[in-house]
N, C-alpha and C positions, 0 to 999 in steps of 0.2 A: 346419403347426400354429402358431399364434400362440401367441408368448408371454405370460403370466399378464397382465403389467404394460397389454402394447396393445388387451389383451381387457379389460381392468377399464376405459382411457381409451376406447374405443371407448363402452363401456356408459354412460359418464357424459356422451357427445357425442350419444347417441342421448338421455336421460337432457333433455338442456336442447335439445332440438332445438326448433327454432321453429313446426314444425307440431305440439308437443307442446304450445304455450306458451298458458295458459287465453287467453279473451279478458278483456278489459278489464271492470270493473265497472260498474254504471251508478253514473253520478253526473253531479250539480249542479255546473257548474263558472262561474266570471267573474259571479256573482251583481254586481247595479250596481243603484241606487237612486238615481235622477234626478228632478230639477224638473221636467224639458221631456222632451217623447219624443227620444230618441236624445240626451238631453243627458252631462253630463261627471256621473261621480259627486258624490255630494251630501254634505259632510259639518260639515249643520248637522240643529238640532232642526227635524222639519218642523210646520206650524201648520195651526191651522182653514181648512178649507176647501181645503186645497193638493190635488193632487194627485200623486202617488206613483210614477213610473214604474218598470217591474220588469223585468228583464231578465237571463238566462242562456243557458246553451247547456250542449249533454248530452252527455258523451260514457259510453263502452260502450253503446249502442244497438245491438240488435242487426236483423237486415232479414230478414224474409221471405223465401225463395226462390219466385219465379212458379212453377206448373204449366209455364205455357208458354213463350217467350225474351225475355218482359218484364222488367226492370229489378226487382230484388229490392223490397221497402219496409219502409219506417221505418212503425211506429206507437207513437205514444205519449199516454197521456194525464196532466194536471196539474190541481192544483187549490191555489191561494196564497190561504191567509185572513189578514188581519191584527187583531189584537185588543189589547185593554188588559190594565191588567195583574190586572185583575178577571177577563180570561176575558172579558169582554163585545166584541162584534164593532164591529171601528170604519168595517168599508169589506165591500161586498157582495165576499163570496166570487171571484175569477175563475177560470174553469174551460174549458179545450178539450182540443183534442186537436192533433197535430202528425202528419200525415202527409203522406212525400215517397218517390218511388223514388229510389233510389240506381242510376246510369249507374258503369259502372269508373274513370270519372276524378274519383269523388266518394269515394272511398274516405278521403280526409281531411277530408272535409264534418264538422261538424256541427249536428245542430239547435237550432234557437232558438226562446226563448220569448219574448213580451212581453205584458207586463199591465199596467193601469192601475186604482191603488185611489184612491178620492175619500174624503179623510174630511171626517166632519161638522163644525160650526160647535162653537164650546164646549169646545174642549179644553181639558184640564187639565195641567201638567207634568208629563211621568213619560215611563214607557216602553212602546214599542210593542212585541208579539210577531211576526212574520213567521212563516208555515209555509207551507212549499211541500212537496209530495205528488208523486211522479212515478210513475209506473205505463207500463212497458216493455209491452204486452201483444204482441209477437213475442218474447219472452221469459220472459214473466208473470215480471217482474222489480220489483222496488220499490226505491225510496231516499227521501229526504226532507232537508230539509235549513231550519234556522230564523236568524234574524238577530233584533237587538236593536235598534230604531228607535226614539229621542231624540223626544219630542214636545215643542213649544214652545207655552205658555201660562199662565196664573197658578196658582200653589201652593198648593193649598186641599189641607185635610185631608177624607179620604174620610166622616169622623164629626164634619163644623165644626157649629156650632150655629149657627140662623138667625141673620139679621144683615147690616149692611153692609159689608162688605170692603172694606179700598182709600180708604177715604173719603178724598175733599181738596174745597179750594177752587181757584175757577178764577178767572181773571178774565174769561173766555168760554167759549164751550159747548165750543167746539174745540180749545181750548187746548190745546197737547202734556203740557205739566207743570203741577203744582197750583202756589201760589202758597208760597214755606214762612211766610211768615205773612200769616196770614189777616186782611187789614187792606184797610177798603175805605170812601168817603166818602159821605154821604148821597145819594143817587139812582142810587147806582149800583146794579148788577143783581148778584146775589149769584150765583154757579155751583158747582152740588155734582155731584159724581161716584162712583161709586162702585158695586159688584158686589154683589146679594143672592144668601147663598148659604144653604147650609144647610136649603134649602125640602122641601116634601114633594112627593112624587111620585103619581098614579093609574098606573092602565092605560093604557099606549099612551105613559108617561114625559109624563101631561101635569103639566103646574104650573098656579096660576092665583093669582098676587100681587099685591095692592095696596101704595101705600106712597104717603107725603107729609111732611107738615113741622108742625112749630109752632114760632112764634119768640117765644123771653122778652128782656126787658131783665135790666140787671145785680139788679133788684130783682126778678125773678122773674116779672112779671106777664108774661103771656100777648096779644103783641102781633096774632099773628095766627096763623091754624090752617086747613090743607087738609088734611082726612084722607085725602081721596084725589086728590091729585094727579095719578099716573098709575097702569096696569094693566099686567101682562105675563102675559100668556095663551098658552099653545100648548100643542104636544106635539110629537114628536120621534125617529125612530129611536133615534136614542143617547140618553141620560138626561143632560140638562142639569145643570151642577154649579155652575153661576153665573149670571148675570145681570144683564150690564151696565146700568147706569139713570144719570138724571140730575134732577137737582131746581133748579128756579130760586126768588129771590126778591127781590124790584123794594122796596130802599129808598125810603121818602119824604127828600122833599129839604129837609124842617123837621126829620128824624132827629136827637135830641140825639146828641153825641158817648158814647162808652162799651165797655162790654163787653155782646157780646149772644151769646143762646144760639140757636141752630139745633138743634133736635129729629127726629130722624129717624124714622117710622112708619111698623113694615112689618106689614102683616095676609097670614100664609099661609093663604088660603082653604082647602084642601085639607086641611091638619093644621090647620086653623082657631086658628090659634097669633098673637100679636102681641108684636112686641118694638120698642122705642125704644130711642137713641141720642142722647146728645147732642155737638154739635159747637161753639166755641165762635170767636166772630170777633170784631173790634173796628172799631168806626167814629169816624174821625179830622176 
């Protein structure tokens, strides 16, 4: 007969035995967010137009037993949305599935995902949602798991009022930087820049804005006027928040010296609204 104490230690080695020991939970593990496919972690804000690469790998997965002396399997399915921080979708859903049999020398295998989200043009600064979804179905197990993704582009308020954003002058259309003062000699080509925001939207996130210029001297008079210079028309999966533009204007080379006013005209077709801006330069 065993004594109390080897029958209590016995009960508590039966108790942590290892064919007692649950198995592993399903989870999301090594979550990575890369520029390039199979690139190095990323850890900047990502921008219009980039591309997103998604990558992890699952463990607790549990495998099938074959009928027959086939190799057990893996099934699993996923689904990684990423969105703003309105809830509005910035990149088409990706969604598969992941099945592999598992041979005895795969017992430390595990599965991997990769996905690739494209966001649209127009972003704004703020932050991205991630959700990934995972569905064990040899299990009927679930997990999920989310990340917060830095997006890179201009800071506009989600309620700005029409308008030109950003406005400067250039001394070329391409110019990296505006000029900080706005000083420029008779015949030379004036260059403006700047982002309409604040516009109204239809169905299907279209826009449709005109905008142009009129130019006063220091006395007010009205030297010259394009009401409609140029157009920006479209529409858009995602809901456009700005609106890069650009405006010229070709001094005469008899130009008296002074202070002159550049006027900015934007007509939102859509919420049929019009707002001006003035801008103010000098010629030397």
């Amino acid at each position: 007969m065993f004594p109390l104490r080897l029958l209590a230690w016995l009960g508590l080695l039966s108790a942590i035995s290892p064919a007692q020991t649950p198995p592993a939970a399903l989870a999301i593990d090594g979550l990575t967010l890369s520029a390039t496919d199979g690139g190095e972690a990323v850890n900047r804000p990502f921008g219009s137009g980039e591309t997103i690469f998604v990558r992890f790998t699952v463990s607790g997965a549990r495998a099938a037993k074959a009928d027959d002396d086939s190799d057990p399997r893996v099934r699993l399915r996923y689904r990684i949305a990423l969105t703003d921080a309105a809830g509005l979708a910035l990149a088409k859903p990706a969604s598969g599935e992941v099945v592999a049999d598992l041979a005895p020398e795969d017992k430390q295998w595990k599965p991997k995902v990769y996905a690739e989200l494209e966001l649209p043009v127009g972003l704004v600064q703020g932050q991205a949602k991630l959700a990934i979804e995972l569905e064990d179905q040899v299990a009927n197990a679930k997990t999920a798991r989310q990340a917060e993704i830095p997006l890179a582009g201009p800071a506009i308020a989600e309620n700005v009022a029409l308008g030109g954003s950003n406005f400067g002058f250039y001394r070329q259309e391409d110019a990296p930087q505006p000029i900080l003062t706005a000083v420029y000699r008779p015949g030379d080509m004036v260059w403006a820049r700047f982002s309409i925001v604040g516009f109204s939207r239809a169905e299907g996130n279209r826009y449709d804005i005109a905008y142009g210029l009129e130019a006063f001297n220091a006395a007010g008079i009205s030297l010259f006027r394009q009401e409609i210079a140029a157009e920006q028309t479209g529409d858009s999966a995602y809901p456009r928040r700005f609106l890069p533009s650009v405006l010229s204007l070709q001094l005469g080379k008899d130009l008296a010296p002074g202070e002159y006013r550049l006027q900015l005209l934007i007509h939102d077709r859509i919420g049929d609204r019009r707002v001006s801006s003035d801008h103010r330069f000098t010629v030397e």
